[in-house]
C-alpha positions in Angstrom: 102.6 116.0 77.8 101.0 114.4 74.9 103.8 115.8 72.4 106.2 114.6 69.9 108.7 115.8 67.0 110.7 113.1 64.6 113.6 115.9 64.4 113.7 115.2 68.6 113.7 111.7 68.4 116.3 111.4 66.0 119.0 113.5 68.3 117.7 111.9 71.3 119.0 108.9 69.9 122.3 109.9 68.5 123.0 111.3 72.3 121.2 109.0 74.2 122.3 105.7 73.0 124.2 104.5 76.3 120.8 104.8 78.1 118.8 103.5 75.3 121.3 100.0 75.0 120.9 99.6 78.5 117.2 99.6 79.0 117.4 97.2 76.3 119.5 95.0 77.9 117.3 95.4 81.4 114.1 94.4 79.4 116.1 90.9 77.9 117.2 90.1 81.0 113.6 90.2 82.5 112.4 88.6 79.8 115.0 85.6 80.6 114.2 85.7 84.3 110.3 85.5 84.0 110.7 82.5 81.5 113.6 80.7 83.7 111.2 81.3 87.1 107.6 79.7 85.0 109.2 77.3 83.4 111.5 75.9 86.6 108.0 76.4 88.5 105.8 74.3 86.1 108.6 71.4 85.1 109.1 71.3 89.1 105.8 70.7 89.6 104.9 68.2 86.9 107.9 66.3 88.0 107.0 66.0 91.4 103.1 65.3 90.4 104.8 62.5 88.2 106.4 61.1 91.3 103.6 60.9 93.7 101.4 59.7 91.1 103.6 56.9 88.8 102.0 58.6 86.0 104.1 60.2 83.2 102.6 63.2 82.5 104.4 64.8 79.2 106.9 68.0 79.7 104.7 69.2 76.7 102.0 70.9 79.2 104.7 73.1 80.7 104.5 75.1 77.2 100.6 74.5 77.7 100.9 76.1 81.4 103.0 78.8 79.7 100.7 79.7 77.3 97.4 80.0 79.4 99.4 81.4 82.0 100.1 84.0 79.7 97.5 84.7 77.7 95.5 85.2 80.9 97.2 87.6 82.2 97.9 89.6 78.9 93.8 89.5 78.4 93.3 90.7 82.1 95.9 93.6 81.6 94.5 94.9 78.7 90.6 94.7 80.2 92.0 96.9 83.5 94.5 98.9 81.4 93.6 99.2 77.8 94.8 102.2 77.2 98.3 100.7 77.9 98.4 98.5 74.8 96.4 100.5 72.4 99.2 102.1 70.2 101.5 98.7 70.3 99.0 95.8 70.0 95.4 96.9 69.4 95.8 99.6 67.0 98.1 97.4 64.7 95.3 95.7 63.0 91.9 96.0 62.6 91.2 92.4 64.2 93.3 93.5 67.3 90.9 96.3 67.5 87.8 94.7 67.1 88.9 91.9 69.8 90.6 94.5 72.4 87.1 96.2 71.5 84.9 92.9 72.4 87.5 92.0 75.6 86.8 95.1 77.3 82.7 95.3 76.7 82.2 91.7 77.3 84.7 90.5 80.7 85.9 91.7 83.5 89.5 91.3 84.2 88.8 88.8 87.3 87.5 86.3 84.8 91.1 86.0 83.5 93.1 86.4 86.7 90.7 83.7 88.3 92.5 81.6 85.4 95.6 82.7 85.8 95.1 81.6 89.7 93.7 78.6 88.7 96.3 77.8 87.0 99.5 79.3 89.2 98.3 78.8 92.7 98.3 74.7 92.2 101.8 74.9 90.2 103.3 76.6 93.3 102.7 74.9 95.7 103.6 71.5 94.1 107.0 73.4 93.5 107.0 74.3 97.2 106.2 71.4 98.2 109.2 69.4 95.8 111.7 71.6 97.2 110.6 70.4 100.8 110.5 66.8 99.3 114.0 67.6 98.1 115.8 69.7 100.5 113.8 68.6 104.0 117.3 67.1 105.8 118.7 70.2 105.6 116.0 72.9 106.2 116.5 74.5 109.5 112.8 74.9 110.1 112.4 71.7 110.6 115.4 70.7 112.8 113.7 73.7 115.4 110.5 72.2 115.5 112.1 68.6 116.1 114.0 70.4 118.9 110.8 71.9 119.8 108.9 68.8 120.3 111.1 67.3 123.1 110.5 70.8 124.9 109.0 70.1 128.5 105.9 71.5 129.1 107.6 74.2 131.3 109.4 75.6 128.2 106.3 75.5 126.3 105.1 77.3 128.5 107.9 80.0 128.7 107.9 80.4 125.1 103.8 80.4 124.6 104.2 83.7 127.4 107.2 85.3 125.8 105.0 85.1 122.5 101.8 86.6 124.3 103.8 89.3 125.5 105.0 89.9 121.7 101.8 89.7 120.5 100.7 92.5 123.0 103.2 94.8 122.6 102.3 95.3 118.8 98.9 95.2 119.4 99.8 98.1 122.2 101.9 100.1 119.7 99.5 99.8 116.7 96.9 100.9 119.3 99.2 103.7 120.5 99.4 105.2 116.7 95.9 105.0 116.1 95.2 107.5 118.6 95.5 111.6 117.7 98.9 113.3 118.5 97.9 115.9 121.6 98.6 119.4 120.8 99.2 119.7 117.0 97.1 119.2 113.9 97.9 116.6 111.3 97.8 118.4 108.0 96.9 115.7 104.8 96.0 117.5 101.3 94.4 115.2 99.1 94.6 116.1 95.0 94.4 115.4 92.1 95.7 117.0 88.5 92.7 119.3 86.5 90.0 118.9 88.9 87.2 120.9 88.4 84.6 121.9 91.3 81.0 121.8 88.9 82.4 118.5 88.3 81.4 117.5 92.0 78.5 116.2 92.0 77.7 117.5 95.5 77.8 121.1 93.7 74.7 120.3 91.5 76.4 118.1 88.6 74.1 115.8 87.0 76.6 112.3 87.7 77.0 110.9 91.0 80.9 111.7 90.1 81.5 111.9 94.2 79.4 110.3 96.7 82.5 109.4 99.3 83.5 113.3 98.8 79.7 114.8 98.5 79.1 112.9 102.4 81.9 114.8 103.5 81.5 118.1 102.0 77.6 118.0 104.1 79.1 118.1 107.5 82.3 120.6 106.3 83.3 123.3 104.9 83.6 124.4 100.5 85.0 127.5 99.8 83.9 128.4 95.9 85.7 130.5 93.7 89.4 129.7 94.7 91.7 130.8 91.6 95.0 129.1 90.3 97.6 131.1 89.4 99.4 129.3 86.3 96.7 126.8 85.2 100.3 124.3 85.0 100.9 122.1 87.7 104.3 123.4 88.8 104.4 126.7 89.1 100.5 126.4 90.6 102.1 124.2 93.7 104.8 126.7 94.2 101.7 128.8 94.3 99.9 126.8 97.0 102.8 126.1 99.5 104.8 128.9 99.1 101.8 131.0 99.4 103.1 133.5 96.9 102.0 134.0 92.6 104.4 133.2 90.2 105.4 137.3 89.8 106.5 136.5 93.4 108.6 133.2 93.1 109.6 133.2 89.7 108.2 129.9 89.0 106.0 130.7 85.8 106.0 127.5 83.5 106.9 123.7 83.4 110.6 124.0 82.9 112.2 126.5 84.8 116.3 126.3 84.4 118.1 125.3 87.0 118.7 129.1 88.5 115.1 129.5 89.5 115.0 126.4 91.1 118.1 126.9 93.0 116.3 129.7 94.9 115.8 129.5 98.7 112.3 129.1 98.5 110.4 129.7 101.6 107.4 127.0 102.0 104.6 125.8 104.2 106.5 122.0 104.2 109.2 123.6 105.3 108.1 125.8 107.9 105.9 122.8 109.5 109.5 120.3 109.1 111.3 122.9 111.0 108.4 123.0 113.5 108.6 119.0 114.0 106.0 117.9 111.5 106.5 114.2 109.5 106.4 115.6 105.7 105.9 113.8 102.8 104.6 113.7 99.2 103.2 110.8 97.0 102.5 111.2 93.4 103.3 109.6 90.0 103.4 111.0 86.6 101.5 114.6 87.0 104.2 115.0 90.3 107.4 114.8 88.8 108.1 118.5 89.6 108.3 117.7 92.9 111.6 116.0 92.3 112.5 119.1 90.2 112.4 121.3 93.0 113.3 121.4 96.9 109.6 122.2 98.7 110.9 121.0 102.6 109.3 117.3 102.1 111.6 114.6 103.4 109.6 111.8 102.2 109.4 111.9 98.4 107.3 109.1 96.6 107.3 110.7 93.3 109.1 110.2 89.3 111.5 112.1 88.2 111.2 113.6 84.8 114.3 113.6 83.0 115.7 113.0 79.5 117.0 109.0 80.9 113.7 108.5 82.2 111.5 109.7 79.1 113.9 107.3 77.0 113.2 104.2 79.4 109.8 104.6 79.5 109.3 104.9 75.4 110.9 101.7 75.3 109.1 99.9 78.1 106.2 101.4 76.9 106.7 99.1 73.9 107.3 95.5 76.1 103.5 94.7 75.8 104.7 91.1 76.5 105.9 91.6 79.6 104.0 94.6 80.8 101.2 92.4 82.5 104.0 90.9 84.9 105.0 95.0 85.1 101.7 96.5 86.7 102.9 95.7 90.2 105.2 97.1 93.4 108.0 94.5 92.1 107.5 96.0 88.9 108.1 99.7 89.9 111.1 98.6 91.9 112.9 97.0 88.9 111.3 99.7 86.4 110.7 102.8 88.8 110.2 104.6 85.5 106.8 103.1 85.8 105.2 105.3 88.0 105.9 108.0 85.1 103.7 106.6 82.2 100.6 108.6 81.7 98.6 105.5 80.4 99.0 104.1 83.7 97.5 106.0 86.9 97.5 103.8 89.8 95.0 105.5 92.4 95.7 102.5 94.3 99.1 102.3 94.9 99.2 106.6 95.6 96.3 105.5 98.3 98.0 102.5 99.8 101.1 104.4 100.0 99.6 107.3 101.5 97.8 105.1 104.2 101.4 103.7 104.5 102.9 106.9 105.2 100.4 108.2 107.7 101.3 105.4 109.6 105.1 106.0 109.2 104.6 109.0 110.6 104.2 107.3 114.0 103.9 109.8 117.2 104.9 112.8 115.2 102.2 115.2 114.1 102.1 114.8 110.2 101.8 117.3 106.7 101.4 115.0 104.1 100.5 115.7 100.6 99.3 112.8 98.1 98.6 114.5 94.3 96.8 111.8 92.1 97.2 111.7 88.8 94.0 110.2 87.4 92.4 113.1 86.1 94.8 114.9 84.2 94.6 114.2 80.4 94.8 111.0 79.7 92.1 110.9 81.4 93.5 106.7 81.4 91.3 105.3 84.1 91.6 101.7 84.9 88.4 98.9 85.1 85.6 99.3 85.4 86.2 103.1 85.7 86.5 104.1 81.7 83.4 102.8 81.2 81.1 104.4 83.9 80.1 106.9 82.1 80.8 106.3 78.4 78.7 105.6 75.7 78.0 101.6 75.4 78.1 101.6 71.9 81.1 104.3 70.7 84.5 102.4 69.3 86.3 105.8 68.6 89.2 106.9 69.2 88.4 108.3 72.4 86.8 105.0 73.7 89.5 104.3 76.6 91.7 107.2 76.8 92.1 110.7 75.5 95.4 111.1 73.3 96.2 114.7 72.1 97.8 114.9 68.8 99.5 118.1 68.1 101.9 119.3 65.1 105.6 120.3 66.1 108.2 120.3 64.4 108.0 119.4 60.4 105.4 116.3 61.8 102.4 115.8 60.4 100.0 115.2 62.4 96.2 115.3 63.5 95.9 118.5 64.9 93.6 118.9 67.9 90.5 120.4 67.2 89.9 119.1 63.9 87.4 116.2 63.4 85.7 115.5 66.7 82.4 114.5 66.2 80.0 115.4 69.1 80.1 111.4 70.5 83.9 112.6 70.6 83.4 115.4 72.7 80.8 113.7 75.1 82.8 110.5 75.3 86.1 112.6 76.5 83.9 114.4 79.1 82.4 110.3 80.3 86.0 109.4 80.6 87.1 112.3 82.5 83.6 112.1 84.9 85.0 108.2 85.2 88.5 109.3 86.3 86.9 111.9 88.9 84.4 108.9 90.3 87.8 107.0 90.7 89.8 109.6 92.6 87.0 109.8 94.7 86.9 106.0 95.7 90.3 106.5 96.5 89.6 109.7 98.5 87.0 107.6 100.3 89.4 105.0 101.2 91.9 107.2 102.8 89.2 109.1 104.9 87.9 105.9 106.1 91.4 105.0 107.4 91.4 107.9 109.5 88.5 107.4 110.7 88.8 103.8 111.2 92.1 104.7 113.5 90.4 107.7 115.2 92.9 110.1 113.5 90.2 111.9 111.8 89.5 113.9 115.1 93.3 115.2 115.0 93.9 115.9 110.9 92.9 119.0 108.9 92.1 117.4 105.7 92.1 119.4 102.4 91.0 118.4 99.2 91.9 120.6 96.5 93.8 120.7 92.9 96.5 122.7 90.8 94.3 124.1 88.2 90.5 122.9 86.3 90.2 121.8 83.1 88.4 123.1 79.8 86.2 120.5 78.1 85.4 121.8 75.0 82.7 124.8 76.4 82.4 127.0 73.3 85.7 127.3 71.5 87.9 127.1 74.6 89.4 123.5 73.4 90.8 120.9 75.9 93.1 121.2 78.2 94.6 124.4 80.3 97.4 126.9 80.5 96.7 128.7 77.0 93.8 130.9 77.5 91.9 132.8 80.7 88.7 132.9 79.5 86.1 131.7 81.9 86.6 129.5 85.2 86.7 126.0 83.8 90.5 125.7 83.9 91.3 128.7 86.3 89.1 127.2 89.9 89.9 124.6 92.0 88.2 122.8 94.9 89.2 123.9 98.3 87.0 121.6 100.8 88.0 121.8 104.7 87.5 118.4 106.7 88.0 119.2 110.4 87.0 118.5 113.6 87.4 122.0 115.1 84.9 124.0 112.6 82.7 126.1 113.9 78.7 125.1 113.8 78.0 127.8 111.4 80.7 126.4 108.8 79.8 122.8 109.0 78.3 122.3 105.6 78.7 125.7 104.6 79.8 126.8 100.6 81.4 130.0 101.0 81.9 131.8 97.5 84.4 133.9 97.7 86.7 135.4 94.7 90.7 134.5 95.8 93.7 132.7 95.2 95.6 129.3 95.7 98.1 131.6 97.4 95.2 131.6 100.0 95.2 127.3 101.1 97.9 127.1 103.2 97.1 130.4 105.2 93.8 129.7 105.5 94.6 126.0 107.0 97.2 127.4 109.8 94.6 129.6 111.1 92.4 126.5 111.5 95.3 124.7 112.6 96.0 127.0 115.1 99.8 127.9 113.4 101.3 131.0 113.4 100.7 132.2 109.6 104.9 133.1 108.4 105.6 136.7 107.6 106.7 134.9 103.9 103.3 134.1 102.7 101.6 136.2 100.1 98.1 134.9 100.8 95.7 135.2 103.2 93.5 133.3 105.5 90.1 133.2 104.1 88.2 133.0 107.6 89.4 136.6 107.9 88.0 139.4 105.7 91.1 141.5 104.7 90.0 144.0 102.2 92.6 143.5 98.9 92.5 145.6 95.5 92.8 142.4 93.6 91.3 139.2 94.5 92.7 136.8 92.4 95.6 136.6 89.8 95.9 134.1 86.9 98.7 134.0 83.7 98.8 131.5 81.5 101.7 129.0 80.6 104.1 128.2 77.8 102.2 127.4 74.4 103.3 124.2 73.6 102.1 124.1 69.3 101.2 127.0 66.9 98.1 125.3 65.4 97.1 128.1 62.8 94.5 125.5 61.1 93.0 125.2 64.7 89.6 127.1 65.0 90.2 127.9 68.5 90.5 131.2 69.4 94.1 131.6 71.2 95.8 130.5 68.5 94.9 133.4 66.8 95.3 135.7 69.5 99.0 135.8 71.0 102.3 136.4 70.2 104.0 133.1 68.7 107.2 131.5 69.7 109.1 128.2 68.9 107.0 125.1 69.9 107.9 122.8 72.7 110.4 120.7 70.4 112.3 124.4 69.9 112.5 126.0 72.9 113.8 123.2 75.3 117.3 122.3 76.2 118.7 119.2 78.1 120.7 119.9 81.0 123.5 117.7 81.2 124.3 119.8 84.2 121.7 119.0 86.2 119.6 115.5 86.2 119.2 115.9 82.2 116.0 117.4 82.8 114.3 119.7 80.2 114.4 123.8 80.8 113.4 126.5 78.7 116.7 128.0 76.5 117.9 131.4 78.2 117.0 132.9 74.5 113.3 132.3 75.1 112.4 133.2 78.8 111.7 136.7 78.5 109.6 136.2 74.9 107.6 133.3 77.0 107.3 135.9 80.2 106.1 138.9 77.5 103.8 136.4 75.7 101.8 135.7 78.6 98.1 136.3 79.2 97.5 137.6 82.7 93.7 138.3 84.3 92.9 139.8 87.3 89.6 139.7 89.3 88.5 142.8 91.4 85.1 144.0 92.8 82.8 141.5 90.8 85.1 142.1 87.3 87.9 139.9 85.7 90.3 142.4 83.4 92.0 140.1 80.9 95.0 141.2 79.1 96.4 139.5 75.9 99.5 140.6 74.5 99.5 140.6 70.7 102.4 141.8 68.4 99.9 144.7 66.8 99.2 146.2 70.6 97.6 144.8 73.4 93.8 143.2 73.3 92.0 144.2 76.7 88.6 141.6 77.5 86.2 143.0 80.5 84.1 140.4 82.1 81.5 140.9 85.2 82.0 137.4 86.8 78.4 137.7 89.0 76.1 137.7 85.7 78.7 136.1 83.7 81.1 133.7 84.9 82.1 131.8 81.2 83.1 135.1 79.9 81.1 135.8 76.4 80.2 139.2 76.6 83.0 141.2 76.4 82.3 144.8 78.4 85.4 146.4 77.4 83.9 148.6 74.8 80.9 149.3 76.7 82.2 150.1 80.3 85.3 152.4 79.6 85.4 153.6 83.2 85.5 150.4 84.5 87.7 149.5 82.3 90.1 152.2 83.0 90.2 151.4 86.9 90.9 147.8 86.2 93.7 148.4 84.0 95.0 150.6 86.8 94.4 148.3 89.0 96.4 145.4 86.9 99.6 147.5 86.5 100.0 148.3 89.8 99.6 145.1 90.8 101.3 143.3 88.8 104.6 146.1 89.5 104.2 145.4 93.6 103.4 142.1 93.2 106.7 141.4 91.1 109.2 143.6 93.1 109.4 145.4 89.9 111.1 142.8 87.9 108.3 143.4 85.3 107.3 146.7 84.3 104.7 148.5 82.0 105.8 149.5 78.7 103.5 151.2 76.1 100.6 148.8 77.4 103.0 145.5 77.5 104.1 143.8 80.9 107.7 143.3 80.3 110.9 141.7 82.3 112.5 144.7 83.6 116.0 143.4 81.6 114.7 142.1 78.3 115.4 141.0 75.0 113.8 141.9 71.7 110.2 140.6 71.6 109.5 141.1 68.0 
């Protein structure tokens, strides 16, 4: 999550040392492997070039073919992923920087790999072919085909049929797939981490961020004003397919102990498995929770995210060497930690295994779920895709990527917040635009499968998010989960691609104040699937009359930036940072929860909002009293002027209105005392 502490590195170390030596070990070995498989390929090949040629061509050029081979692929890695070898290689030397700097504005990464093809494709297959000149007499293969030849034509024949009848078959069955399941809906949510509907360009934003999306959105359906309810990716999809808010579930931050986990949760992916659906999700590093918890998905392709897996990625992390021969499938099967490094989304491989899955699914109807990665910060897009948008001529430190450096701990660091210049700022919000046009060339290329394969007809397909994203509006800072001021890291996209809409919703945007907890009701109505008596939310083709329309609460602080000029810091009751208030399981997967001494401090520390009747109440617990904020979201939707002061009746209903529901809403596990929201059994706050 962007955050570090010396004191934490040194006990990982002292406890972690078995997993540590071994990942060391792993990486030699590969090392050894890759130089044993060139250099066998390359002396092969010169040897058997020497044999059909007389000449003697010197062993020398195998180091030669090393080399070039190398440095090729090295240049075209860090051209498609610079942000991969920016802290190990580039930022090591102020020459490494100027040429990683003049690589990535002058080529494209195809010049390279055409070199390394140039240069690998030839030296193949003269190996290939000096292991036939070697090993011929004995190859199988070949006896069949002399067998083959003395075949009568009547056996030809035969076997020329019994191939046709093959070849139709699995032409038959692909056929068969293609078309739509009769009776029930295919389900497929397409997301992404931190996407933010202004940031579509189909709802008036000034880039062409999403043209494959904006086609869609014109002939479907946009509903505007759909709220998160943690603006933190796990407890926000507990949100959206359990169809409940965190005072319901008990999910409420990143790191929930094992307890809540444990929990018979009821879900949407459940309730479809149980009713024959295929289910499955696909993600990489902004999915680990969905390894953390049990949502009803059979198929997982997601990381985990524990304490082994943190430790093996830091040190492959380091291997830029043999990263370049990394960045592939055969990669993430030797290193599955891969798929868990923030500098390196893959869009492509989510989409590809997404398509993959769809098709695994076979006759059965199918929910699947595929949550990208790409633009979540980082914001690490890959070639040509960080430089879309950006500035030709900035070489900050923002140029590919967008580290945040926080102090925990007794570090020193840079703290966010301090120091950005506005080419900063505007180059952070390029790279983000960059990482949203990605996702939606991936987004295109799923929807043009479906539609390709005349699936589209038979599939409900959702595009939505966990939570936005604040991009330095005002003094509301990066990021999201520490303040509820204004909608930039509180609303999500919730676009409807279906068949069965009705005339007057095709290219509709219906605004319309509610909650994540609303998605998955909303699609079983369209679906045609009897809504569970366990879901919270409600369908949003209905118009059920509710008190509150949407509920938001923010998530754990992570620093305690005091020289920050942002607001929140200021403005809440502190805690421990990150680096204090976890705890490795060794019970459980060695993931990292909360401490039991800190839950109810985190759960009292919260800001919580609530929208109702055209106002948002936000309420912001401070260890002097409470701090109510009053804004009216129809004349002003970033939240600057405060009404509180000026509108005391309103005030006064809304505050009603918040206890109450906050009481019912939790089973009255948290409780109003004085003006604080408290855990019903708490410790000391103060």
């Amino acid at each position: 999550m962007g955050n570090s502490s010396s004191d934490l590195t040194s006990t990982i170390i002292k406890v972690f040392w078995p997993v540590i030596l071994i990942q060391l070990i792993k990486v030699l070995l590969i090392y050894i492997a890759l130089g044993y498989i060139f250099d066998t390929i390359y002396s092969s090949s010169i040897d058997y070039l020497n044999s059909k040629t007389g000449k003697n061509v010197s062993g020398g050029y195998v180091y030669l073919l090393l080399s070039v081979s190398f440095i090729s692929l090295f240049l075209r890695s860090i051209i498609n992923n610079p942000q991969l070898f920016i802290d190990n290689f580039s930022s090591k030397f102020v020459i490494l920087d100027k040429f990683h700097i003049l690589m990535t504005d002058h080529f494209s990464p195809w010049f390279f790999a055409l070199i390394f093809y140039i240069i690998n494709i030839p030296a193949v297959i003269l190996f290939l072919l000096s292991l036939w000149e070697k090993y011929k007499s004995n190859i199988k293969v070949l006896q069949f085909i002399a067998n083959a030849k003395s075949f009568n034509y009547k056996n030809r024949k035969v076997l020329v049929s019994a191939a046709l009848v093959v070849a139709v078959i699995a032409v038959s069955a692909i056929y068969t797939n293609s078309k739509p399941a009769p009776g029930k809906k295919n389900i497929l949510i397409i997301s992404s981490d931190s996407i933010r509907p202004d940031r579509i360009s189909a709802n008036g934003y000034f880039r062409k961020t999403t043209p494959n999306i904006d086609r869609y959105i014109e002939k479907n359906l946009q509903f505007r004003g759909v709220t998160t309810t943690v603006p933190r990716t796990f407890p926000a999809w507990v949100s959206i397919l359990a169809s409940s808010t965190p005072l319901a579930n008990e999910i409420t931050h990143m790191f929930p102990r094992s307890r809540e986990r444990s929990e018979k949760l009821s879900s949407a992916v459940a309730y479809l498995k149980d009713s024959g659906y295929y289910t499955s999700i696909i993600s990489e590093f902004a999915g680990d929770i969905f390894s953390r918890i049990d949502l009803g998905f059979d198929h997982k392709l997601v990381p985990d995210m524990n304490f082994n897996v943190i430790i093996k990625q830091v040190i492959l992390e380091k291997q830029v060497f043999l990263l370049p021969y990394l960045l592939n499938s055969t990669g993430r099967t030797v290193f599955p930690e891969i798929r868990d490094i923030a500098k390196f989304s893959d869009p492509v491989m989510l989409t590809d295994e997404t398509i993959g899955q769809i098709k695994n699914a076979g006759d059965k109807p199918f929910f699947i779920s595929v949550f990208y990665s790409i633009t979540h910060f980082p914001f690490a897009a890959s070639y040509p895709y960080y430089q879309k948008y950006a500035q030709k001529d900035y070489s900050g430190p923002y140029k590919y990527y967008k580290q945040i450096k926080i102090k925990l701990g007794n570090d020193t660091q840079n703290k966010e917040g301090d120091g950005l210049t506005a080419a900063d700022r505007e180059q952070v919000q390029a790279l983000y635009d960059g990482c949203l046009s990605q996702l939606d060339n991936e987004a295109g290329r799923i929807l043009s499968y479906l539609e390709k394969n005349n699936l589209l007809k038979n599939t409900i397909v959702i595009i939505t998010s966990d939570h936005g994203e604040n991009l330095y509006e005002y003094d509301y800072g990066i990021g999201h989960g520490e303040h509820l001021r204004g909608d930039f890291a509180l609303e999500v996209p919730f676009i409807i691609i279906a068949d069965n809409l009705s005339s007057g919703q095709r290219g509709a945007v219906i605004t319309k104040r509610s909650s994540i907890a609303d998605i998955m009701p909303t699609v079983f109505e369209l679906a045609g699937i009897t809504i569970p008596d366990f879901f919270n939310g409600s369908s949003l083709f209905g118009n059920k009359k509710r008190e509150v329309d949407a509920y938001c609460e923010t998530g754990i602080w992570f620093d305690n930036n005091k020289d920050s000029p942002l607001f929140f810091y200021h403005n809440r009751i502190d805690y421990p940072d990150i680096s204090g208030l976890l705890e490795v399981d060794f019970n459980y997967k060695r993931e990292g929860v909360i401490k039991q001494d800190y839950q109810n401090i985190i759960t009292g520390a919260k800001y919580r909002t609530i929208y109702s009747g055209g106002y948002k109440l936000i309420y912001m617990p401070l260890k002097e009293g409470v701090k109510f904020e009053l804004y009216d979201v129809k004349t002003d939707k970033d939240n600057r002027n405060n009404l509180a002061d000026k509108k005391p009746e309103v005030l006064k209903d809304m505050k009603a209105k918040f206890y109450n529901y906050i009481y019912k809403e939790s089973s009255g596990n948290l409780v109003k005392t004085g003006d604080y929201v408290l855990p019903l059994f708490s410790y000391p706050l103060f």
